[in-house]
Backbone of each chain as ProteinMPNN parsed JSONL, in Angstrom:
{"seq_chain_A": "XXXXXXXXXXXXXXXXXXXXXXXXXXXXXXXXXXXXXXXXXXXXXXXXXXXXXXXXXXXXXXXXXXXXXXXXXXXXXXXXXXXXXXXXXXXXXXXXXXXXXXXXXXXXXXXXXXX", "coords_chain_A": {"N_chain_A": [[222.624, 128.911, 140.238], [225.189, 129.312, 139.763], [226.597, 129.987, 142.375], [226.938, 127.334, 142.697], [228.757, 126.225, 140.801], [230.835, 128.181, 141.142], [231.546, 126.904, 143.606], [232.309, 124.374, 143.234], [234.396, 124.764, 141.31], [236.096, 125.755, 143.194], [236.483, 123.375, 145.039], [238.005, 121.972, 143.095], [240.12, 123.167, 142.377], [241.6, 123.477, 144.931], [242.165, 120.762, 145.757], [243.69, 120.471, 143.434], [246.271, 121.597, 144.116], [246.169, 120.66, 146.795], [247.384, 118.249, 145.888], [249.912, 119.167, 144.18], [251.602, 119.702, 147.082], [251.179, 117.506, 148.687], [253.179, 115.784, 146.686], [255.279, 117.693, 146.569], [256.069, 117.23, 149.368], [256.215, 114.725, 149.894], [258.516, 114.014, 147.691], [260.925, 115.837, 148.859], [261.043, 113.702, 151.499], [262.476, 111.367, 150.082], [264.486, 112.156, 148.366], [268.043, 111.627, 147.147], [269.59, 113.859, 147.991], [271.166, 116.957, 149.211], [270.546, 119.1, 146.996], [269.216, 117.654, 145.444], [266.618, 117.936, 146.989], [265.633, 119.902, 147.744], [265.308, 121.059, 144.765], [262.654, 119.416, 144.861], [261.283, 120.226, 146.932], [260.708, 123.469, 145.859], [259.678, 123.914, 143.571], [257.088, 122.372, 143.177], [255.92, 123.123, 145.855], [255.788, 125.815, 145.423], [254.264, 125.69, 142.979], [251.622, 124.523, 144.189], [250.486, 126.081, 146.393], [250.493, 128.09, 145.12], [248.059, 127.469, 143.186], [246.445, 127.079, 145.926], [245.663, 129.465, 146.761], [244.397, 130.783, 144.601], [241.964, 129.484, 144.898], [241.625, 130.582, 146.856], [241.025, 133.451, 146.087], [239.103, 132.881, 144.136], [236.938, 132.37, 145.716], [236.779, 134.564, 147.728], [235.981, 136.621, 145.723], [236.447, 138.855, 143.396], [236.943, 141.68, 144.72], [237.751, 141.473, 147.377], [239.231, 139.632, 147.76], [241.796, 140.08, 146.379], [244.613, 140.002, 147.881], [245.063, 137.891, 147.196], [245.676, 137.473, 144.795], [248.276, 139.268, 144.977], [249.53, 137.574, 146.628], [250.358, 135.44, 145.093], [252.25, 136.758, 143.376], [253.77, 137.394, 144.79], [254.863, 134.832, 145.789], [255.832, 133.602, 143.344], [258.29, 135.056, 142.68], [259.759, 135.036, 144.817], [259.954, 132.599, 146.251], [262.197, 130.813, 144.407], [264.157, 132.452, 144.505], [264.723, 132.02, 147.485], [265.664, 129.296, 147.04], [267.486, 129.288, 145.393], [269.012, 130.382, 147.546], [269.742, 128.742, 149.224], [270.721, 126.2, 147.889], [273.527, 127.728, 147.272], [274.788, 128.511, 149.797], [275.035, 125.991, 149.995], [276.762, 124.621, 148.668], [278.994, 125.819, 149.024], [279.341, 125.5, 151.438], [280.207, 123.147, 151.429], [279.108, 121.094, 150.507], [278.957, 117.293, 148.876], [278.437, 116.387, 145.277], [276.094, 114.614, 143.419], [276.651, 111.705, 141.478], [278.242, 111.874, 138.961], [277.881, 114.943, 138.546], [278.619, 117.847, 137.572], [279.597, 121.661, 139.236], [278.625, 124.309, 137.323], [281.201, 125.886, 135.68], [282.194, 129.169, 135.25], [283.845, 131.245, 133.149], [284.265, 133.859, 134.048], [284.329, 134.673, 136.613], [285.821, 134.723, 140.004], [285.143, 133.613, 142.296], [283.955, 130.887, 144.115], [285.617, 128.987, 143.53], [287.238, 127.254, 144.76], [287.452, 123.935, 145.943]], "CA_chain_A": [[223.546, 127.841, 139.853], [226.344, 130.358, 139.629], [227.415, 129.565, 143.289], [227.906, 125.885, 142.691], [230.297, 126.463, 139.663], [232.093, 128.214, 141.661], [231.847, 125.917, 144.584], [233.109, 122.94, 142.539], [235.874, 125.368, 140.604], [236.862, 125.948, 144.169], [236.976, 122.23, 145.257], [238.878, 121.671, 141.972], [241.374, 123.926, 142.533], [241.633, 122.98, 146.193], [242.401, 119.279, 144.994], [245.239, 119.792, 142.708], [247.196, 122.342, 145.408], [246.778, 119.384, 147.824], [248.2, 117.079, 145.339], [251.002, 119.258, 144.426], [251.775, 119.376, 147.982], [251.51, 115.561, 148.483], [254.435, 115.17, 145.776], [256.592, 117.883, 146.795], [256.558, 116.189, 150.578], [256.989, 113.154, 148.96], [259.734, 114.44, 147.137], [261.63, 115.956, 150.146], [261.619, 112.754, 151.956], [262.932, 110.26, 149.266], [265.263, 112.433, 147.37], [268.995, 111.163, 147.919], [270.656, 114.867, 148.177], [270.307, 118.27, 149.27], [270.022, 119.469, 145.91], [267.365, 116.882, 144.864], [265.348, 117.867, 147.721], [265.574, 121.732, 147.325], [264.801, 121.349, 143.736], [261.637, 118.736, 144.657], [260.36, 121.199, 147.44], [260.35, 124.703, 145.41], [258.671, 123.941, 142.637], [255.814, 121.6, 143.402], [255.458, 123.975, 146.341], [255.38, 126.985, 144.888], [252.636, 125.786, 142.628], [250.708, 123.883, 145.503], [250.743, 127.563, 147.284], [249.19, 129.407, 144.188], [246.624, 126.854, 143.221], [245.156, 127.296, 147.157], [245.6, 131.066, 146.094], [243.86, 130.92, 143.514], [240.592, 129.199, 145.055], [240.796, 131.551, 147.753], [240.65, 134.472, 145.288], [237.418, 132.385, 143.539], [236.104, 131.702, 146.49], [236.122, 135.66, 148.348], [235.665, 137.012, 144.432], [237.777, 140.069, 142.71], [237.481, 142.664, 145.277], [238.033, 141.887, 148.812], [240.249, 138.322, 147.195], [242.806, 140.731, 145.547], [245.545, 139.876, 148.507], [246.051, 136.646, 146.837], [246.855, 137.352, 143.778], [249.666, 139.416, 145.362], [250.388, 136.253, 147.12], [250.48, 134.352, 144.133], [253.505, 137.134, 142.505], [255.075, 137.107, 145.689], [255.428, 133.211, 145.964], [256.792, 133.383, 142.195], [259.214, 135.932, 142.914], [260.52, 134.558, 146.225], [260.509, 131.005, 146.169], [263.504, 130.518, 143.405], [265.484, 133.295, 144.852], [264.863, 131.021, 148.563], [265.982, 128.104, 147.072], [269.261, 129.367, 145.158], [270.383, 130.849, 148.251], [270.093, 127.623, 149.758], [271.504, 125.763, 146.925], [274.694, 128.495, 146.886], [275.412, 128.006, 150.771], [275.353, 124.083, 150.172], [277.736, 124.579, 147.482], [279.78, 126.961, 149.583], [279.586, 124.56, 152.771], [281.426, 121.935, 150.553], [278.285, 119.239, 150.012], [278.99, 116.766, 147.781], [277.346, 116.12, 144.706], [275.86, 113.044, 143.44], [278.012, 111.159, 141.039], [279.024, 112.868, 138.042], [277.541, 115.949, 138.368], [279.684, 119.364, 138.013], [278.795, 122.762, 139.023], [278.696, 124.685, 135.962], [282.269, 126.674, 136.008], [281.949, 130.213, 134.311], [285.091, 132.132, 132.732], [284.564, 135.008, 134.692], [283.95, 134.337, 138.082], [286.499, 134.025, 140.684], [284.335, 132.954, 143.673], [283.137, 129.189, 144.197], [286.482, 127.791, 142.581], [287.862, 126.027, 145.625], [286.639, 122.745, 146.57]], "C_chain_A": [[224.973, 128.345, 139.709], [227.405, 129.883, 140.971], [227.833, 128.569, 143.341], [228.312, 125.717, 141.814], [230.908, 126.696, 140.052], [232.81, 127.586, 142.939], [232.938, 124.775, 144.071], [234.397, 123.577, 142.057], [236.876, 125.421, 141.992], [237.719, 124.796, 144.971], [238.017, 121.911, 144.402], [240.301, 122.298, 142.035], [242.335, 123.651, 143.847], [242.456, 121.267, 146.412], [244.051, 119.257, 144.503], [246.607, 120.859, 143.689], [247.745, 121.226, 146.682], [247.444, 118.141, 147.125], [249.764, 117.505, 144.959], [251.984, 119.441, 145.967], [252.352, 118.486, 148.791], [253.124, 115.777, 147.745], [255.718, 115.884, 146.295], [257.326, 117.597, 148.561], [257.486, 114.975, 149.702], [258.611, 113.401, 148.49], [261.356, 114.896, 148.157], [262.119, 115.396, 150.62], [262.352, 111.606, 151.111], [264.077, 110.955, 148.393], [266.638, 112.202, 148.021], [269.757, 112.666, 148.508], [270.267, 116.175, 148.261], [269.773, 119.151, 148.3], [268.967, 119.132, 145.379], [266.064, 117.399, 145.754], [264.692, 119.27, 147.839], [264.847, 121.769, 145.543], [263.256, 120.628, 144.074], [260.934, 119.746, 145.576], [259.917, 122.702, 146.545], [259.499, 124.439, 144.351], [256.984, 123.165, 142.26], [255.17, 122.792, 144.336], [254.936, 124.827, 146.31], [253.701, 126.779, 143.833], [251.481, 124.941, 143.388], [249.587, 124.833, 145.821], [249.785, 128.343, 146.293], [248.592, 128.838, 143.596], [245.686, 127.123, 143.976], [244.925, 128.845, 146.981], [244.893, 131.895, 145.753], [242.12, 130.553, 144.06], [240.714, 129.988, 145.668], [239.795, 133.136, 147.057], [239.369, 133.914, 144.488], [236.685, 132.582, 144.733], [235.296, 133.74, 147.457], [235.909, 137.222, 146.979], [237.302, 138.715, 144.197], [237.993, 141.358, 143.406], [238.29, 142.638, 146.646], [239.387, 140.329, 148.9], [241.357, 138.576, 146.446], [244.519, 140.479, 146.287], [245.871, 138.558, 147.839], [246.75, 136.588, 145.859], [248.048, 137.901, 144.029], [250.429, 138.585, 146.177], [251.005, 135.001, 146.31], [251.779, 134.78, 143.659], [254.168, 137.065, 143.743], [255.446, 136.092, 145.829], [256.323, 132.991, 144.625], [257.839, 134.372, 142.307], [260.185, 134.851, 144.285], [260.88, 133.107, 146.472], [261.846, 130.438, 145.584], [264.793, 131.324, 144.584], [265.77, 132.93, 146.682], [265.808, 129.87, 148.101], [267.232, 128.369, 146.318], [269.728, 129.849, 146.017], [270.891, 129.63, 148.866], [271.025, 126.41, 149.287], [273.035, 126.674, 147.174], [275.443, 127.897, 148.358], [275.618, 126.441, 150.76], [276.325, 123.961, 149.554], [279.079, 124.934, 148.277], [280.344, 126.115, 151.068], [280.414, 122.722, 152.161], [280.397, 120.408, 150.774], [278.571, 118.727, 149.094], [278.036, 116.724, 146.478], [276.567, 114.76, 144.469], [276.804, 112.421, 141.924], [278.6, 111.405, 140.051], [278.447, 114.126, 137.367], [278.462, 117.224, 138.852], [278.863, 120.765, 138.111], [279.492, 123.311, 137.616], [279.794, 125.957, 136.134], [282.109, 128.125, 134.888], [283.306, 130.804, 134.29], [285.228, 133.137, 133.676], [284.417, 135.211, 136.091], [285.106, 133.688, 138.655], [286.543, 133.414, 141.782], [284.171, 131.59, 143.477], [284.09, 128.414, 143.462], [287.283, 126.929, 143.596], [286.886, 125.285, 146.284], [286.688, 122.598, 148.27]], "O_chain_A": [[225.862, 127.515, 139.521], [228.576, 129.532, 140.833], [228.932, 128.386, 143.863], [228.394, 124.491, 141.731], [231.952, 126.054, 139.935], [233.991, 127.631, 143.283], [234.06, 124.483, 144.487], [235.457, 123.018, 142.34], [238.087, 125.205, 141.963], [238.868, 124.867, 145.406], [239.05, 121.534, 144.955], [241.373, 121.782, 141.718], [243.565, 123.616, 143.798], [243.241, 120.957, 147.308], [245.05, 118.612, 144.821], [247.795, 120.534, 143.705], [248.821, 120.989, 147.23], [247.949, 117.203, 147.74], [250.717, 116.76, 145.188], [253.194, 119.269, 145.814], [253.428, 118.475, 149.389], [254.117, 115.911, 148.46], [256.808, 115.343, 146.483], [258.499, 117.69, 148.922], [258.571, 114.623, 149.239], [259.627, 112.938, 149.009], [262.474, 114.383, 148.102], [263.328, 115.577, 150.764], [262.903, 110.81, 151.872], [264.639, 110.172, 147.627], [266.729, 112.442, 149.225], [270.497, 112.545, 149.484], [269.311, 116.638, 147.638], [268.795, 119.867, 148.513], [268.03, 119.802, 144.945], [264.881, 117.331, 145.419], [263.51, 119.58, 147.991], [263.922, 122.535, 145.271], [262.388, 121.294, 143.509], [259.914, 120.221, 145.078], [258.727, 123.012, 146.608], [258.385, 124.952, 144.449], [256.126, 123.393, 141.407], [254.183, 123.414, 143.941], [253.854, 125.039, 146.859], [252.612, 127.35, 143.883], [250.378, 124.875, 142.845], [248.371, 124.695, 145.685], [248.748, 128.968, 146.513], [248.056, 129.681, 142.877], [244.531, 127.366, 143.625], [243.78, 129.272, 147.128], [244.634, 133.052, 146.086], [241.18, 131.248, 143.674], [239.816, 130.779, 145.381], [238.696, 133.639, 147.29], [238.552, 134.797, 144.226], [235.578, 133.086, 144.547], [234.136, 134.08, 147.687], [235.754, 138.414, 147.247], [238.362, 139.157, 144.639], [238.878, 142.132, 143.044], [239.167, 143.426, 146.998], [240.171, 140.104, 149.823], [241.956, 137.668, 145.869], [245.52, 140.667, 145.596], [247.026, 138.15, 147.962], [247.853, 136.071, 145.686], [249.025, 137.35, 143.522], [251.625, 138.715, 146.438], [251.734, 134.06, 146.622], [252.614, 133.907, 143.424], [255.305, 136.596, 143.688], [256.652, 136.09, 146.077], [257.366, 132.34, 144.686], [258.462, 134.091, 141.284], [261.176, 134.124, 144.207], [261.963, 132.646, 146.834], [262.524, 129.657, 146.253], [265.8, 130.918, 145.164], [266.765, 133.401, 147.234], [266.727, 129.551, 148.856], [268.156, 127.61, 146.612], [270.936, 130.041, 145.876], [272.084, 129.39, 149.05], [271.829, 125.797, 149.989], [273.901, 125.806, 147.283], [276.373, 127.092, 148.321], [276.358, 125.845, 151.542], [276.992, 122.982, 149.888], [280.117, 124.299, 148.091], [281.466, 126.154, 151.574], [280.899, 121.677, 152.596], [280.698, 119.246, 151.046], [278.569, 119.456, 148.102], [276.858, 117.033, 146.652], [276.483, 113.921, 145.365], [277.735, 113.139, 141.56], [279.797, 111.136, 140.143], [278.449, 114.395, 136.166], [278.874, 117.528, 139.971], [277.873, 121.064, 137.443], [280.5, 122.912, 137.032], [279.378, 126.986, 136.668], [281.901, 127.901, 133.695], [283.925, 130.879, 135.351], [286.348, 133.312, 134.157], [284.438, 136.385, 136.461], [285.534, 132.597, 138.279], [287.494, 132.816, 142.285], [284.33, 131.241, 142.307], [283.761, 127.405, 142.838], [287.931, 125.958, 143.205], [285.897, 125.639, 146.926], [286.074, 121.689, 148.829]]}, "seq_chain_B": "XXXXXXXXXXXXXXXXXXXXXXXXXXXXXXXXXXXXXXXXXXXXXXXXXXXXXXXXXXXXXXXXXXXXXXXXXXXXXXXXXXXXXXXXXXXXXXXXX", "coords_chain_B": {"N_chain_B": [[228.81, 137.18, 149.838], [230.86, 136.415, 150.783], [231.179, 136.729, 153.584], [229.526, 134.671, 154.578], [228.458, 131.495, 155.682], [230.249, 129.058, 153.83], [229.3, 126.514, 151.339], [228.481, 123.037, 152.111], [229.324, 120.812, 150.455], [231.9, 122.084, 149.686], [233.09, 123.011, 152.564], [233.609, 120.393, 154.024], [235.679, 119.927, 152.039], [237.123, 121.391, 152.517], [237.819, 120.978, 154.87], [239.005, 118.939, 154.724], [241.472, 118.861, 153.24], [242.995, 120.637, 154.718], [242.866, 118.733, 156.778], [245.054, 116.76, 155.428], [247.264, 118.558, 154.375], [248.073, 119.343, 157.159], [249.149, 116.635, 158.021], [251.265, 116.784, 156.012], [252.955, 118.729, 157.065], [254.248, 117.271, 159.406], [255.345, 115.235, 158.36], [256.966, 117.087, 156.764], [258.848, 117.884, 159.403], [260.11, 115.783, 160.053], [262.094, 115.338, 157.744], [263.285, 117.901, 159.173], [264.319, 117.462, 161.408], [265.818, 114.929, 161.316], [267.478, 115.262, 158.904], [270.626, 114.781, 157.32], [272.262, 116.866, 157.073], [273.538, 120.699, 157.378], [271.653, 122.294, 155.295], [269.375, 121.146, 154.658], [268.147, 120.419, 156.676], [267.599, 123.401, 156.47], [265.663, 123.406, 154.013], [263.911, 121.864, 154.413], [262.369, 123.384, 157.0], [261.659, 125.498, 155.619], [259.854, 124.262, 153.769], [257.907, 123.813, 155.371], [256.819, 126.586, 155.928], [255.674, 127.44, 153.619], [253.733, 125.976, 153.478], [252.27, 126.247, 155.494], [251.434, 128.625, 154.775], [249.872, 127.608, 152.772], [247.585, 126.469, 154.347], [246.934, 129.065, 155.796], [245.674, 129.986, 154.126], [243.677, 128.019, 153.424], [242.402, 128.369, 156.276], [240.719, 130.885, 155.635], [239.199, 130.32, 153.672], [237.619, 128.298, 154.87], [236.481, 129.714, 157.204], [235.625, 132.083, 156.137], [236.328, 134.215, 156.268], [238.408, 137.304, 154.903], [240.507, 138.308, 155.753], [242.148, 136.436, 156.762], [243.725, 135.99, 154.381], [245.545, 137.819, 154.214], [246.972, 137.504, 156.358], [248.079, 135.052, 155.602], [249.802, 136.407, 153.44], [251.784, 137.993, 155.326], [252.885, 136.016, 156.547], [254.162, 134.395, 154.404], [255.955, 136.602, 153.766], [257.717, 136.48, 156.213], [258.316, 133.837, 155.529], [260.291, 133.808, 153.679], [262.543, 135.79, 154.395], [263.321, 134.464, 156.577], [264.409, 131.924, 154.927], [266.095, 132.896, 153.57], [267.815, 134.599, 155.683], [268.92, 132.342, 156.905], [270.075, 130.615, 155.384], [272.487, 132.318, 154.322], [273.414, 132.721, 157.238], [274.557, 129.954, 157.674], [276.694, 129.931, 156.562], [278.572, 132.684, 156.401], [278.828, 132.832, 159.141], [278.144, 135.502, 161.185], [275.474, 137.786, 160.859], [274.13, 140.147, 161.636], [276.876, 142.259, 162.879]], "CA_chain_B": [[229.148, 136.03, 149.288], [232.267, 136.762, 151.303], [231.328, 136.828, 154.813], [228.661, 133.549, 155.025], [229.229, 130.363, 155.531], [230.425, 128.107, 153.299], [228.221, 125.566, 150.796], [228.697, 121.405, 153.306], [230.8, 119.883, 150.119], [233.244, 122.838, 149.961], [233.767, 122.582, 154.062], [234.088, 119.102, 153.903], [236.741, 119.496, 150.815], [238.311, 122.382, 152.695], [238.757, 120.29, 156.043], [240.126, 117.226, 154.371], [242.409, 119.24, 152.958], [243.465, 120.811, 155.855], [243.916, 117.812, 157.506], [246.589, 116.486, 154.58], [248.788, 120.014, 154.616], [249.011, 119.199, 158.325], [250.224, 115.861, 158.353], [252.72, 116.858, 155.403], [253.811, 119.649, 157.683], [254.264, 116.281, 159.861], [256.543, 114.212, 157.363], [258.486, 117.86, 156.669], [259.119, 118.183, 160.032], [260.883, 114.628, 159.776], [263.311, 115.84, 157.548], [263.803, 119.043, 159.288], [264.73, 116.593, 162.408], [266.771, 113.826, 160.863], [268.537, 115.785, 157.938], [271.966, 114.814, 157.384], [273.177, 118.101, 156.754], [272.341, 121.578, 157.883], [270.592, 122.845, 154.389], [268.117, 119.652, 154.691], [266.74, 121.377, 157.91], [266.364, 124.836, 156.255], [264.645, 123.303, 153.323], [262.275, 121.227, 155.349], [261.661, 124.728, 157.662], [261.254, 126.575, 154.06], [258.406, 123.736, 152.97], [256.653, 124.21, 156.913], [256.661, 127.426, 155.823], [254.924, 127.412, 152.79], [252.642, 124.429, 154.242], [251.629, 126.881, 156.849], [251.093, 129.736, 154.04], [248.442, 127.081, 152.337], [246.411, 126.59, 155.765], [246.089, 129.994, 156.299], [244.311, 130.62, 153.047], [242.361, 127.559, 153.652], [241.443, 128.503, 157.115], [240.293, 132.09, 155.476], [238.192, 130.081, 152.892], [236.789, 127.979, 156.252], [235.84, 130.794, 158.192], [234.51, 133.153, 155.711], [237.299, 136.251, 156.839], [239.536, 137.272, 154.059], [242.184, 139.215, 156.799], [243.67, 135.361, 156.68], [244.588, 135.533, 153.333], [246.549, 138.901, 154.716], [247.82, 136.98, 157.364], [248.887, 134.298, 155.166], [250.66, 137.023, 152.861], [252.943, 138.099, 155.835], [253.579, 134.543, 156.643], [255.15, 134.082, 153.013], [257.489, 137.43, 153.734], [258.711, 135.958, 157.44], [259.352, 132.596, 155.544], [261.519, 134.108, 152.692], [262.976, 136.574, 155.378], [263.736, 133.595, 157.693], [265.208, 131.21, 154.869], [267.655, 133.955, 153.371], [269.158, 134.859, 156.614], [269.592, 131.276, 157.593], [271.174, 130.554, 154.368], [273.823, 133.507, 154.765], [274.211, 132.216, 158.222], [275.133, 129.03, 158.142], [277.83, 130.08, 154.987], [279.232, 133.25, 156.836], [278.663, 133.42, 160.962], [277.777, 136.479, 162.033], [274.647, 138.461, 160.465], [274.309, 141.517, 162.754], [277.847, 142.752, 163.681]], "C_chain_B": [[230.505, 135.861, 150.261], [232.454, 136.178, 152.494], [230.075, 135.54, 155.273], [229.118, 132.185, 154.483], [229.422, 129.369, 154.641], [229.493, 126.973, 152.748], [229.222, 123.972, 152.056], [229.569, 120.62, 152.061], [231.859, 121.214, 150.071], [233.81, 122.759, 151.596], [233.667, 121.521, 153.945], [235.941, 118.924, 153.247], [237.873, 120.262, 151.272], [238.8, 121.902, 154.233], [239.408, 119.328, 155.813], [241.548, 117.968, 154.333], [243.461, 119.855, 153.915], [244.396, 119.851, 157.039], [244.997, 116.855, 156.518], [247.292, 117.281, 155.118], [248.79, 119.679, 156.159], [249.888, 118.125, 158.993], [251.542, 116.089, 157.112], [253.671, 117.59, 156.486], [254.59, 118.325, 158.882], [255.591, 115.553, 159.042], [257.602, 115.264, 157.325], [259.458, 118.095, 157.944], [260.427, 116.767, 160.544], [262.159, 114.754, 159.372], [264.392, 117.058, 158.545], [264.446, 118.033, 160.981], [266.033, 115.612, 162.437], [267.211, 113.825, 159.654], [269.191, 115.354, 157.742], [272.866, 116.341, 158.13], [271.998, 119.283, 157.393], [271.268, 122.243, 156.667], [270.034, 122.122, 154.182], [267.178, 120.25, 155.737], [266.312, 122.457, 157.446], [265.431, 124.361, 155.245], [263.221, 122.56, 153.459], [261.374, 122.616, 155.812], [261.31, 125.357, 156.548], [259.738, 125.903, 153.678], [257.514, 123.787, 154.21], [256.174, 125.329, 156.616], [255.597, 127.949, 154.739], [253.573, 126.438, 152.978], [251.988, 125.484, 154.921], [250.876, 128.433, 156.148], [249.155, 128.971, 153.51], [247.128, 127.35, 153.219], [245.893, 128.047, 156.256], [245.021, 130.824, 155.274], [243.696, 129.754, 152.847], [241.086, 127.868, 154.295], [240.297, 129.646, 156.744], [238.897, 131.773, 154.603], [236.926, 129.026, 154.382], [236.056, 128.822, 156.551], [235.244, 131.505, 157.368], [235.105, 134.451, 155.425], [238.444, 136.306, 155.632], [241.001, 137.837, 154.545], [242.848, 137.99, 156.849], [244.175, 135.345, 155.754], [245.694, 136.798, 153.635], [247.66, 138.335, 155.572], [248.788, 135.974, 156.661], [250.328, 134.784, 154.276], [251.976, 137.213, 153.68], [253.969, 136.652, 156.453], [254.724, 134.069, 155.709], [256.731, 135.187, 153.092], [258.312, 136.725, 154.748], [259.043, 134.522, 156.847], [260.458, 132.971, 155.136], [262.896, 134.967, 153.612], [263.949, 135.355, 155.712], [265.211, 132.448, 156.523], [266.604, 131.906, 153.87], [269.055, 134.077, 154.373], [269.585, 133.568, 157.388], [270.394, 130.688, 156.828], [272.444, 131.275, 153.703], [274.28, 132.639, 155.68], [275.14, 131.392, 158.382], [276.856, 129.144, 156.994], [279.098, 131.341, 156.178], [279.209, 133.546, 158.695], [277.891, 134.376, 161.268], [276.907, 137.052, 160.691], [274.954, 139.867, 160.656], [275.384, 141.599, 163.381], [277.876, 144.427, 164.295]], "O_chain_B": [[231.037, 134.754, 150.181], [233.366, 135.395, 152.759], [229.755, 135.574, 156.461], [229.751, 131.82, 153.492], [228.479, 128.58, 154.698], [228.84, 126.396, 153.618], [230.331, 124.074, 152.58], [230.452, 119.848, 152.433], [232.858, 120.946, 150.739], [234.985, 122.435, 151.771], [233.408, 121.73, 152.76], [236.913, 118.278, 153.639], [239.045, 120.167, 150.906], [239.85, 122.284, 154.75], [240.288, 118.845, 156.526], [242.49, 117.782, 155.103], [244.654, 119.56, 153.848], [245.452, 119.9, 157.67], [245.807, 116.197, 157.172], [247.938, 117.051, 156.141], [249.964, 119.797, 156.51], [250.761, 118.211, 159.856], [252.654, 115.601, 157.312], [254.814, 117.229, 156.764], [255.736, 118.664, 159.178], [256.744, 115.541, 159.474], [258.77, 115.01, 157.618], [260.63, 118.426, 157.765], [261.406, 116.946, 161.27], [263.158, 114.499, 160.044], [265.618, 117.125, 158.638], [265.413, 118.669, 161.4], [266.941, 115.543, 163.266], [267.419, 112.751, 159.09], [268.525, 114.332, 157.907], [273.597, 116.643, 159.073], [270.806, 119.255, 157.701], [270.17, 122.666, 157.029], [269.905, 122.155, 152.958], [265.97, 120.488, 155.717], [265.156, 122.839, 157.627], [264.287, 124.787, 155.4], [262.099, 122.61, 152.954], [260.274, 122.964, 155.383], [260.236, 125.928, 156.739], [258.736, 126.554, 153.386], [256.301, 123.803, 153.997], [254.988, 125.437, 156.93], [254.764, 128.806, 155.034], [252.52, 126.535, 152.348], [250.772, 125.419, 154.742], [250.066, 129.154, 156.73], [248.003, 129.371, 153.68], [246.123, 128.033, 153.023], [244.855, 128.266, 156.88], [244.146, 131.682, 155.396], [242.809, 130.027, 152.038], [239.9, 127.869, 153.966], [239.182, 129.585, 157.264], [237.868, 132.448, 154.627], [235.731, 129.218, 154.603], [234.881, 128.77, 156.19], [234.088, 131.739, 157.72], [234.723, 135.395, 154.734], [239.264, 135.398, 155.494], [242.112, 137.833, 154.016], [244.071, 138.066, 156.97], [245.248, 134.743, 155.771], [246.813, 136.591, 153.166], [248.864, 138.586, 155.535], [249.989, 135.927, 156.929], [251.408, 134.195, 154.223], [253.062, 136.852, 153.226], [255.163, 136.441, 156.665], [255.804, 133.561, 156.011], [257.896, 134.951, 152.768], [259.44, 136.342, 154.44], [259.919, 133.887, 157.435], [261.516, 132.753, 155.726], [264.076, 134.684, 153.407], [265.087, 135.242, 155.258], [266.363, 132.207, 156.884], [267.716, 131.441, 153.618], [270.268, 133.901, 154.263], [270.4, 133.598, 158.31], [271.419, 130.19, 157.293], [273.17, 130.86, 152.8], [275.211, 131.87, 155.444], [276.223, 131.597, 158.93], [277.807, 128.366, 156.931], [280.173, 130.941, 156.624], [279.65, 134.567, 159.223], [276.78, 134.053, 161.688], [277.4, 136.892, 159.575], [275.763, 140.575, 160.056], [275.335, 141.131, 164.519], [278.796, 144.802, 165.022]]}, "name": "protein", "num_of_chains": 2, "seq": "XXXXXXXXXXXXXXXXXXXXXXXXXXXXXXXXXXXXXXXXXXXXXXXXXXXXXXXXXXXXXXXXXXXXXXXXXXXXXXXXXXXXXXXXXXXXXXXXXXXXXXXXXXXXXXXXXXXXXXXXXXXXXXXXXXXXXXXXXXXXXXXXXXXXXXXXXXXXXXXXXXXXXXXXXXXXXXXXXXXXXXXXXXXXXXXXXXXXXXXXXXXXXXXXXXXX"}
């Protein structure tokens, strides 16, 4: 009975990866601005990505299923630092924002001050 | 447990699924088409990318072979790879001078 616990844990897990998935599509297409749509893809994504991860590592157990969990720290590592570069060049390529939103101006920084 | 096939509701649960992540990759490819702007296409190509990371650690749970979840690993470096230097690019021109 051992294998169909982890059958079902696997479906289960399998499930909510394809649902975060679902949303951060979703999200992508309906968001008005490149910012909205960068923020709605990385983070649904990212945990989509290490939910399916995660069953795989249930599914081929703790020795020969060990590549995922290093797929799991590499997706949390890499994803953010994807999506602020993308965010920085949008900034940098002079996209607008949406309607009274400012980037956040820092004292010490003399980069990113012309519009 | 590794290398035989699959219990009939987990392949079932793991081809449905399969076939979702490929029509999202479908809808992202939408954006990455009819963007506005050019960082709308890399972040579409960024979520194909990760879309295409899922499927290959489905297909690995499909088949039985865990070398896809390897495969899927280098998949994840050539996305991050890919949407770095396209997000330099389009900011400064030239990469490789």
């Amino acid at each position: 009975m051992a294998a169909t616990l982890t059958t079902w844990i696997e479906i289960a897990l399998i499930a909510v990866g394809a649902f975060f998935l679902t949303v951060g599509t979703i999200g992508l297409l309906r968001f008005p601005n490149v910012y909205n749509r960068m923020h709605a893809t990385s983070k649904p994504t990212t945990l989509g990505t290490a939910t399916i991860f995660l069953a795989g590592f249930v599914h081929f157990g703790p020795g020969t299923g060990l590549p995922a969990l290093v797929g799991i720290a590499f997706l949390f590592l890499t994803v953010p630092t994807g999506a602020h570069m993308i965010a920085r060049s949008a900034k940098r390529m002079g996209i607008p924002f949406e309607s009274n939103v400012t980037w956040p101006e820092l004292p010490g920084t003399p980069e990113d001050d012309e519009e | 447990m590794a290398t035989e096939a699959p219990a009939p509701v987990l392949e079932l649960a793991v081809q449905g699924a399969l076939l979702l992540i490929a029509g999202l990759c479908v809808l992202c490819a939408y954006r990455v088409v009819a963007g506005p702007t050019i960082p709308d296409r890399v972040v579409g190509l960024d979520a194909i990318a990760t879309n295409v990371v899922a499927i290959a650690v489905l297909f690995a749970v499909l088949t039985g072979r865990p070398l896809f979840v390897t495969v899927s690993l280098v998949l994840a470096i050539i996305g991050f790879i890919a949407t770095v230097t396209v997000a330099k690019f389009v900011v400064e021109g030239d990469i490789i001078e």
